[in-house]
N, C-alpha and C positions, 0 to 999 in steps of 0.2 A: 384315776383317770380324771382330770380336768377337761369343763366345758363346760357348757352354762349353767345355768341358778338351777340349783333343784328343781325339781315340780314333779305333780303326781302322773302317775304313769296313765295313760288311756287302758278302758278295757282292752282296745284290740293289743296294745303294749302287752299289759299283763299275759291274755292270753298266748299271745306269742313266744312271751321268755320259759312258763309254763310247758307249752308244748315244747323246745326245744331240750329245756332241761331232760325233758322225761324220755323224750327220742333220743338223744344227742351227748349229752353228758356220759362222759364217761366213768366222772364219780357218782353218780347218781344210781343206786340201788331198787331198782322197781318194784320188789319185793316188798323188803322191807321199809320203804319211802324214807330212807334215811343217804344222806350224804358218806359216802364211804370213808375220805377222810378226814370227816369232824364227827362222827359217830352219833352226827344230831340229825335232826328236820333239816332240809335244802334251806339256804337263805333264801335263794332267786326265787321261787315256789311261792315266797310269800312278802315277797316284793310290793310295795305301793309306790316309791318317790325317785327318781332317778338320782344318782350318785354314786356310791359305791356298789362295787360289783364283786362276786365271788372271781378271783383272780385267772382260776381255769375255764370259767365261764365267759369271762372280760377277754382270753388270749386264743382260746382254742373252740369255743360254741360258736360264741355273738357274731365271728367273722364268715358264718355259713348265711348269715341273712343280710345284707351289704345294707337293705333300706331301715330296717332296726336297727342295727346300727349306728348310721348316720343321728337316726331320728334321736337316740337313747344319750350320744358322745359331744353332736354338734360338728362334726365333721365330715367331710366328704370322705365318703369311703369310698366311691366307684373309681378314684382317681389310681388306687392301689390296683383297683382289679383289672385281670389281663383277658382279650378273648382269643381262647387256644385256636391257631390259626389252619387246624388239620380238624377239628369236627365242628369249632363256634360257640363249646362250651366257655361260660364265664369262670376262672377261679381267681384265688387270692397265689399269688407268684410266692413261692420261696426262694430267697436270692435269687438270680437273675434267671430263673424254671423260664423256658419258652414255651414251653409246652404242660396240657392240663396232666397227661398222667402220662408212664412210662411206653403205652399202646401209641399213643397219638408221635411220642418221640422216634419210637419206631417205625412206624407208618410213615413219616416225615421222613427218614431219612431213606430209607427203604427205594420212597420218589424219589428224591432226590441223586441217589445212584443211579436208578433206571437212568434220568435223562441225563447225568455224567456219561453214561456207556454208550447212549445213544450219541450223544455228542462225538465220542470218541470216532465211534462206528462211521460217523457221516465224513469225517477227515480224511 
C-alpha cells in the first residue's frame, strides 16, 4: 500500500488494529494467539510503524473502520462508502451493491412494488 512516510503508530492506532485483529480477523486464532496461515504470532498484533500491512488485514479488516484507515493509508476512505438508502447504515459497496445487505434490497423493492400497484390502481 503506498501513502505517506512511515511513522509510528499512536497508542489509540495500535490499540485499535489490536482489537480488530482479535474481533475480526478471520485468520486470527484466539486460542492459540497464533495467525492461522503463517502458523506464527500476528504481524498487526505487534505493530509499531505504519507501512506494510498483513494483506488480509490491509483488503478485508481495516475497511470495517473507514477513519483508521484513512488515518493508517493517507486516503479518503469515506469517498468509497455508500449510506444504504432503506435503513442509513454506512458500508463499503461491492461493485455497484445499492444497498447495505440482502434485507434492506428486499425491503426496497418490496416498497417499491407496493407504490407501482398503487399507481396502477389509481389509473
Amino acid at each position: 500500500m503506498s501513502g505517506p512516510p512511515a511513522r509510528e503508530l499512536t497508542r489509540s492506532e495500535r490499540a485499535a488494529i489490536r482489537r480488530m485483529v482479535t474481533e475480526l480477523c478471520a485468520n486470527y486464532d484466539s486460542q492459540e494467539k497464533l495467525c492461522l496461515p503463517l502458523d506464527c504470532s500476528c504481524y498487526m498484533l505487534h505493530k509499531w510503524w505504519t507501512g506494510s500491512y498483513c494483506r488480509y488485514f490491509e483488503k478485508a479488516v481495516l475497511p470495517t473502520d473507514p477513519a483508521l484507515e484513512s488515518a493508517l493509508t493517507g486516503e479518503d476512505t469515506s469517498l468509497r462508502q455508500k449510506n444504504c438508502p432503506v435503513c442509513g447504515k454506512s458500508y463499503l459497496p461491492v461493485t455497484s451493491q445499492a444497498y447495505c445487505s440482502d434485507a434492506c434490497r428486499m425491503a426496497a423493492r418490496r416498497k417499491s412494488e407496493r407504490e407501482r400497484k398503487r399507481r396502477e390502481r389509481q389509473k
